[in-house]
N, CA, C and O atoms as a GROMACS GRO file, in nm:
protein
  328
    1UNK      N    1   0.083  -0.118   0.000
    1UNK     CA    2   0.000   0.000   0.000
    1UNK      C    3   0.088   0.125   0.000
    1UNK      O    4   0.190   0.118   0.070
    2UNK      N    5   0.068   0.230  -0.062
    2UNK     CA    6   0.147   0.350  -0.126
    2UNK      C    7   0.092   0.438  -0.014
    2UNK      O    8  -0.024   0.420   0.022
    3UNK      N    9   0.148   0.508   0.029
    3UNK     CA   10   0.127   0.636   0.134
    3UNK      C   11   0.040   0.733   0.053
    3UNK      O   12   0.056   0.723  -0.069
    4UNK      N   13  -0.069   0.844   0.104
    4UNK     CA   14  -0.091   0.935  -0.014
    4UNK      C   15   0.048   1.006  -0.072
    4UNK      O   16   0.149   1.035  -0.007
    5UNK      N   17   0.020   1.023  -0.219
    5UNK     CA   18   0.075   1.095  -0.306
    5UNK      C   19   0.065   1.275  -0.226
    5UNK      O   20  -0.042   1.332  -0.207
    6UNK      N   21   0.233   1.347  -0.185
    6UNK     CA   22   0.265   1.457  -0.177
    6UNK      C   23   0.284   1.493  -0.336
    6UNK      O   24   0.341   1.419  -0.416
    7UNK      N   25   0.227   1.620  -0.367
    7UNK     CA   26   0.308   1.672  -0.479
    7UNK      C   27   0.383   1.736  -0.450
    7UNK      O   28   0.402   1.797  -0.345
    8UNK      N   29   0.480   1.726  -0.613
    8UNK     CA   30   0.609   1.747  -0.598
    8UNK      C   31   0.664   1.875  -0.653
    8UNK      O   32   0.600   1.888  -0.757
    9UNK      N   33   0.772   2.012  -0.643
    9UNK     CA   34   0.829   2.057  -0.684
    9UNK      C   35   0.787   2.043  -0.897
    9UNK      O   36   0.804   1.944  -0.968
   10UNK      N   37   0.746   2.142  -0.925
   10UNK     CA   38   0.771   2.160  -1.142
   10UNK      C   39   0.895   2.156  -1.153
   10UNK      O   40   0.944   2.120  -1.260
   11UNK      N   41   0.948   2.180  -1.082
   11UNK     CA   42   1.139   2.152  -1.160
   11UNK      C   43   1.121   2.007  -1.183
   11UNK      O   44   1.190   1.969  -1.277
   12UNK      N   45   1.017   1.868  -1.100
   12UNK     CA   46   1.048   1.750  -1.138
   12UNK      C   47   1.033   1.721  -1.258
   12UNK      O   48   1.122   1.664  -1.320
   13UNK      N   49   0.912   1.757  -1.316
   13UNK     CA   50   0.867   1.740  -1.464
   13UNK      C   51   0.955   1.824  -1.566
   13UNK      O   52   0.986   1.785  -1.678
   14UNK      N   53   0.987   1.935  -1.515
   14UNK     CA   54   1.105   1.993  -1.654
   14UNK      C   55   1.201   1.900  -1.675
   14UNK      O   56   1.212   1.832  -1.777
   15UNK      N   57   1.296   1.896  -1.543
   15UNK     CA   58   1.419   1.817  -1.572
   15UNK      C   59   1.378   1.670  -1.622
   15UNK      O   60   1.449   1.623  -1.710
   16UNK      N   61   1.261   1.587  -1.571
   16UNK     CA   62   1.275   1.467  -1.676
   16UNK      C   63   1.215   1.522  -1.799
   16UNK      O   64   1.212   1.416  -1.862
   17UNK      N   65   1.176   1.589  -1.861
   17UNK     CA   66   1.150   1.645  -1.966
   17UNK      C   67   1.281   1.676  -2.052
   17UNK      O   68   1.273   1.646  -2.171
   18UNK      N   69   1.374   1.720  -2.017
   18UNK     CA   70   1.504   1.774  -2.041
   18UNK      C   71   1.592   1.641  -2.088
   18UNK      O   72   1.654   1.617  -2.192
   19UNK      N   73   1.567   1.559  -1.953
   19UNK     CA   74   1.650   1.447  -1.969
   19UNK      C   75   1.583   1.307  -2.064
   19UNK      O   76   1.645   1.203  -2.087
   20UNK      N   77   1.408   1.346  -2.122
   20UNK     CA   78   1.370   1.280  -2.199
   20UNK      C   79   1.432   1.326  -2.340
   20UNK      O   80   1.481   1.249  -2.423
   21UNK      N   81   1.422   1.437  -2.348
   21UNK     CA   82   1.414   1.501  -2.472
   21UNK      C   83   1.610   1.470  -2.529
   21UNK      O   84   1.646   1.440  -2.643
   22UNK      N   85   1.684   1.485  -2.430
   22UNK     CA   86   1.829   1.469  -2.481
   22UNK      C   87   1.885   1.311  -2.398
   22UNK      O   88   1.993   1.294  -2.341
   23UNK      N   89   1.808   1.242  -2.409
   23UNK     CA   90   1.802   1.121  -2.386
   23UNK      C   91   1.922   1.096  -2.307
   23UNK      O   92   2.017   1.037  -2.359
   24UNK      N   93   1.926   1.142  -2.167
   24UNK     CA   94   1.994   1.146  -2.095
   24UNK      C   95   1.976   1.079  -1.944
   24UNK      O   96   1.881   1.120  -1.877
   25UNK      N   97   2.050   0.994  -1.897
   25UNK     CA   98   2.031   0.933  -1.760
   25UNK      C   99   2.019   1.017  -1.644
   25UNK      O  100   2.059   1.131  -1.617
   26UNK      N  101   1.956   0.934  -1.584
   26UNK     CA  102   1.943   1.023  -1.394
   26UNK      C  103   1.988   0.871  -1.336
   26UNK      O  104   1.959   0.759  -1.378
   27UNK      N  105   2.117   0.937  -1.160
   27UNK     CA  106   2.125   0.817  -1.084
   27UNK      C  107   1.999   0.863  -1.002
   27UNK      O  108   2.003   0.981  -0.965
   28UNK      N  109   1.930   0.819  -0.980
   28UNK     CA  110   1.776   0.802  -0.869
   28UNK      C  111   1.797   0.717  -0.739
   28UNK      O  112   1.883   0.629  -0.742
   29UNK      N  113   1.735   0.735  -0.643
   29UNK     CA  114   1.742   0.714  -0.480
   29UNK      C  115   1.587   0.723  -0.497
   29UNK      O  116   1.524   0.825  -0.521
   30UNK      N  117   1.529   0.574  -0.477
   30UNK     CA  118   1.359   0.592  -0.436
   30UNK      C  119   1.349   0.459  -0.356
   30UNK      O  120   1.428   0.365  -0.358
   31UNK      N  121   1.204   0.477  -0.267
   31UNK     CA  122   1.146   0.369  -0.223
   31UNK      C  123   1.014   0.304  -0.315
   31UNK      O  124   0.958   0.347  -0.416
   32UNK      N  125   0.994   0.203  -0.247
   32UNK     CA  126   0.891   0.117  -0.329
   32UNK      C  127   0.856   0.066  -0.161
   32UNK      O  128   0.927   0.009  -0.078
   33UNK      N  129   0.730   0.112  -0.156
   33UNK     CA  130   0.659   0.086  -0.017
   33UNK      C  131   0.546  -0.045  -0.044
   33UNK      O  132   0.467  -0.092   0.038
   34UNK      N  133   0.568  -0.087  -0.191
   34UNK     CA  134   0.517  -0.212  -0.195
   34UNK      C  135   0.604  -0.287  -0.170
   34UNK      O  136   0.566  -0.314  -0.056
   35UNK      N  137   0.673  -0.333  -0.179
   35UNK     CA  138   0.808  -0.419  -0.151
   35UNK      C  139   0.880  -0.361  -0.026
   35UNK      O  140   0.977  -0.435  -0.009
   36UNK      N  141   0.881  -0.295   0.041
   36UNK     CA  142   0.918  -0.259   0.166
   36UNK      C  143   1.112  -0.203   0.068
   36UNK      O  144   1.210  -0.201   0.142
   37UNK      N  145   1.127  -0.175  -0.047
   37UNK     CA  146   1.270  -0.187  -0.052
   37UNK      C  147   1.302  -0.052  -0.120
   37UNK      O  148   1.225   0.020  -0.183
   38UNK      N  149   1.434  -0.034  -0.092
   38UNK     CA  150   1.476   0.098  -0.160
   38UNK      C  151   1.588   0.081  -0.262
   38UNK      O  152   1.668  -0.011  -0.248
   39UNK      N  153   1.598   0.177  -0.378
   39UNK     CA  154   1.662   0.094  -0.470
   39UNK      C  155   1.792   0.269  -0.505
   39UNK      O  156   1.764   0.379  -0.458
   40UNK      N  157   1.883   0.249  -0.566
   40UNK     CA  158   1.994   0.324  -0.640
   40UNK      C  159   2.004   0.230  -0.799
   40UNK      O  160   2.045   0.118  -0.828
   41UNK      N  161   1.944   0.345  -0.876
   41UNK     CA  162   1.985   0.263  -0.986
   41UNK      C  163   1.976   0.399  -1.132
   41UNK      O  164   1.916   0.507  -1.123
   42UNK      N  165   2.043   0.354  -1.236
   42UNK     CA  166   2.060   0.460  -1.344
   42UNK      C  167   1.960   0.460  -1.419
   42UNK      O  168   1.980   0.368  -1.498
   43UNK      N  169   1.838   0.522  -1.449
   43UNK     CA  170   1.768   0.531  -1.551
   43UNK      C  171   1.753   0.623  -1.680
   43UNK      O  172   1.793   0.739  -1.694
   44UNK      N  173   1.706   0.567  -1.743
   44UNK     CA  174   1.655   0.661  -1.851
   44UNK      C  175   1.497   0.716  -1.859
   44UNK      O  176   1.414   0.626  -1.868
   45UNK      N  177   1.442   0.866  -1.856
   45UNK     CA  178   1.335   0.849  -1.808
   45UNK      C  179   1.285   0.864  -1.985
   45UNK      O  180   1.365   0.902  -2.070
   46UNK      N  181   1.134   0.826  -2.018
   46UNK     CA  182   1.097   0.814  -2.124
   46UNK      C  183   0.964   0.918  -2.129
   46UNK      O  184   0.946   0.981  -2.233
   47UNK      N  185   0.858   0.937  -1.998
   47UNK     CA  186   0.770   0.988  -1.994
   47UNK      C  187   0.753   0.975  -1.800
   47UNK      O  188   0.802   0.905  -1.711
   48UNK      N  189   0.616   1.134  -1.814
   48UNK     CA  190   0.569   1.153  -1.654
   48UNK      C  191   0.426   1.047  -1.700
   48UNK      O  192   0.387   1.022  -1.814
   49UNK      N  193   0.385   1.013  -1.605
   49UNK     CA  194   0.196   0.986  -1.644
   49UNK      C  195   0.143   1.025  -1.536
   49UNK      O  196   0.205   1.089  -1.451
   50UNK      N  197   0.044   0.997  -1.526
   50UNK     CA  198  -0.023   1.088  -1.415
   50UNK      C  199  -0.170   0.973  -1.391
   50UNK      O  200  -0.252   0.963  -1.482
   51UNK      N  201  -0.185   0.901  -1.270
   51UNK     CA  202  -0.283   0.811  -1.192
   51UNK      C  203  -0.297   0.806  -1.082
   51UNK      O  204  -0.224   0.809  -0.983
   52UNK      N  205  -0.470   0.793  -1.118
   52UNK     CA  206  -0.512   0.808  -0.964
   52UNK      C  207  -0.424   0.955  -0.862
   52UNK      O  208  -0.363   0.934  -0.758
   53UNK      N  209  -0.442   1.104  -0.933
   53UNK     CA  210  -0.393   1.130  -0.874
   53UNK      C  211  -0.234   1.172  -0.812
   53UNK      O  212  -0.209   1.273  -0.746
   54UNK      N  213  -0.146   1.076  -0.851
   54UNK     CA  214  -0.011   1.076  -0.831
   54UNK      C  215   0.082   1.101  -0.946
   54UNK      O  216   0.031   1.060  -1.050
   55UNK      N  217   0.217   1.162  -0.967
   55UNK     CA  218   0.297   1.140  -1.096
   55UNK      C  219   0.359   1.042  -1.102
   55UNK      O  220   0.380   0.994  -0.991
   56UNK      N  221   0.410   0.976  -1.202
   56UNK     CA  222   0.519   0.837  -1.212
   56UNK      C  223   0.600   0.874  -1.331
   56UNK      O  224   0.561   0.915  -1.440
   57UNK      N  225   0.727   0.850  -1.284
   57UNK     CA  226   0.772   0.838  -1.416
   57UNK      C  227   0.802   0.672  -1.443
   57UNK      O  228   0.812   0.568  -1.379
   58UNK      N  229   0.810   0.720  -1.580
   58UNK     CA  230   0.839   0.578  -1.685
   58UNK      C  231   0.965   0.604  -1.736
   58UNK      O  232   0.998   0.709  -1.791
   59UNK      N  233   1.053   0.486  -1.711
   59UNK     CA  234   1.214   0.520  -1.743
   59UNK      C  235   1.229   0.350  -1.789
   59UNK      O  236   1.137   0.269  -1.795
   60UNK      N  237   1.351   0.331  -1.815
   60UNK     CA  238   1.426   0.259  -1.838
   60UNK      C  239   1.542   0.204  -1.764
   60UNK      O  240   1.628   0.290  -1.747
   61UNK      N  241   1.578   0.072  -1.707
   61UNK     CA  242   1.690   0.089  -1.645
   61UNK      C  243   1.795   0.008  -1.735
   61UNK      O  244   1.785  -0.064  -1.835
   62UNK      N  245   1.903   0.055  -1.650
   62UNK     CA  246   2.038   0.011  -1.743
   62UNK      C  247   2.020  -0.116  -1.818
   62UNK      O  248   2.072  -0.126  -1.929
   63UNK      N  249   1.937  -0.230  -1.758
   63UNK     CA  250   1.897  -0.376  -1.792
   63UNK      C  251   1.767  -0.372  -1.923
   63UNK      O  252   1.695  -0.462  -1.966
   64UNK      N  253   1.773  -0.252  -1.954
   64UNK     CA  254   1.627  -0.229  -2.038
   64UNK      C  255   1.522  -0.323  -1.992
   64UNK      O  256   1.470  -0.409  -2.063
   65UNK      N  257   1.486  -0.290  -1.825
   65UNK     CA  258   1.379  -0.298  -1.782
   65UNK      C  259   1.261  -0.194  -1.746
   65UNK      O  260   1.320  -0.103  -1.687
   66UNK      N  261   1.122  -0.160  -1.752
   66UNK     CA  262   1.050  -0.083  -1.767
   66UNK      C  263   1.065  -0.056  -1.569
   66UNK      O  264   1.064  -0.124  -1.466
   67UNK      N  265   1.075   0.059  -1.604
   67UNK     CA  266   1.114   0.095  -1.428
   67UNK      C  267   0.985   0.213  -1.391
   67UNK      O  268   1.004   0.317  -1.455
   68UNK      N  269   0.880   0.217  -1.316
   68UNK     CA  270   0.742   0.320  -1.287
   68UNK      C  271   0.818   0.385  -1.142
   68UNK      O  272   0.853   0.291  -1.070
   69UNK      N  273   0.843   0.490  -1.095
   69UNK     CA  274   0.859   0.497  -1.021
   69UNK      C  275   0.756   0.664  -0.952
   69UNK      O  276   0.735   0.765  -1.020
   70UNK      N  277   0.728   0.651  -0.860
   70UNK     CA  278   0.609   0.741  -0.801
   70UNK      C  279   0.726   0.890  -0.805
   70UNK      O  280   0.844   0.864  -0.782
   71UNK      N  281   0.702   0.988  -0.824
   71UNK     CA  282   0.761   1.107  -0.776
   71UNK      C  283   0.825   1.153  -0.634
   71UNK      O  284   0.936   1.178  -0.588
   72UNK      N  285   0.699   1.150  -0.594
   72UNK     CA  286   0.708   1.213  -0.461
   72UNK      C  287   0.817   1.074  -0.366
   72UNK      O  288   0.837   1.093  -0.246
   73UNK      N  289   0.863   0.972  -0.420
   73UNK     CA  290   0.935   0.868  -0.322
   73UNK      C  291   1.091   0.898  -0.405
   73UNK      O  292   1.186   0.856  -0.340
   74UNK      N  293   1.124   0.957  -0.524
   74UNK     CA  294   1.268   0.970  -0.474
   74UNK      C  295   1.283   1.053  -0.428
   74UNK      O  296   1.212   1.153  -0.431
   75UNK      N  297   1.412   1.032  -0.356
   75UNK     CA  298   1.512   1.057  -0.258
   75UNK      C  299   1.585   1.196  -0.251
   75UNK      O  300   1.601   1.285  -0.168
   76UNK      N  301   1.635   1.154  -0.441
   76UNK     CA  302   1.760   1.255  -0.427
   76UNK      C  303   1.751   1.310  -0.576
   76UNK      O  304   1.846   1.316  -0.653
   77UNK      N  305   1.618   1.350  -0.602
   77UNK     CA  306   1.609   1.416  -0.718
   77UNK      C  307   1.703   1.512  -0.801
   77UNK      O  308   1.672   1.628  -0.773
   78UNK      N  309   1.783   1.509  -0.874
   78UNK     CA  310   1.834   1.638  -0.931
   78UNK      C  311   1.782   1.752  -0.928
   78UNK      O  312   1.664   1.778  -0.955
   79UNK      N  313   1.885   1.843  -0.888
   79UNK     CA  314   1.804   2.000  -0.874
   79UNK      C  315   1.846   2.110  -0.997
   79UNK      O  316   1.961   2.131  -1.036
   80UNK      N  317   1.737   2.167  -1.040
   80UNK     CA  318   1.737   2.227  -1.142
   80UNK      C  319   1.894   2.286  -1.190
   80UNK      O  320   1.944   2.345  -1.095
   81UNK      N  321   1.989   2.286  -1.315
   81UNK     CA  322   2.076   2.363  -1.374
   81UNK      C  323   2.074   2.470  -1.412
   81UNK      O  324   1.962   2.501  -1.456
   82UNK      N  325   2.181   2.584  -1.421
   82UNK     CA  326   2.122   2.707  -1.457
   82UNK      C  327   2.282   2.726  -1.552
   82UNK      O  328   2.303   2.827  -1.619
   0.00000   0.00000   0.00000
């Protein structure tokens, strides 16, 4: 069971926007409160979606596995470049 969805900071959606568009990796720090586990891993993000309420992104991981991960649970988001 997922905690309610906090929303998150618009810098989240630019920068994976940024990093969709120049097809560029993020290292990510998130939990998965279905699995009780927390993960470090490199993705590629592809798209935000938006359910029930909450954002997710849709990425890719290094294993070209389809990786959903909720917004508001990573960790250590990148902070905007200037």
């Amino acid at each position: 069971m997922h905690p309610p969805y906090q929303p998150v900071p618009r810098f989240y959606i630019e920068r994976i926007t940024i990093a969709t568009l120049c097809k560029e990796s993020m290292a990510l720090h998130w939990h998965d409160p279905g699995s009780q586990q927390s993960y470090m891993a490199r993705v590629w993000p592809l798209d935000v979606a938006e359910e029930n309420g909450a954002e997710w992104l849709l990425a890719r991981s290094e294993t070209g596995e389809s990786v959903r991960i909720r917004l508001d649970l990573i960790r250590n988001f990148p902070t905007p470049m200037k």
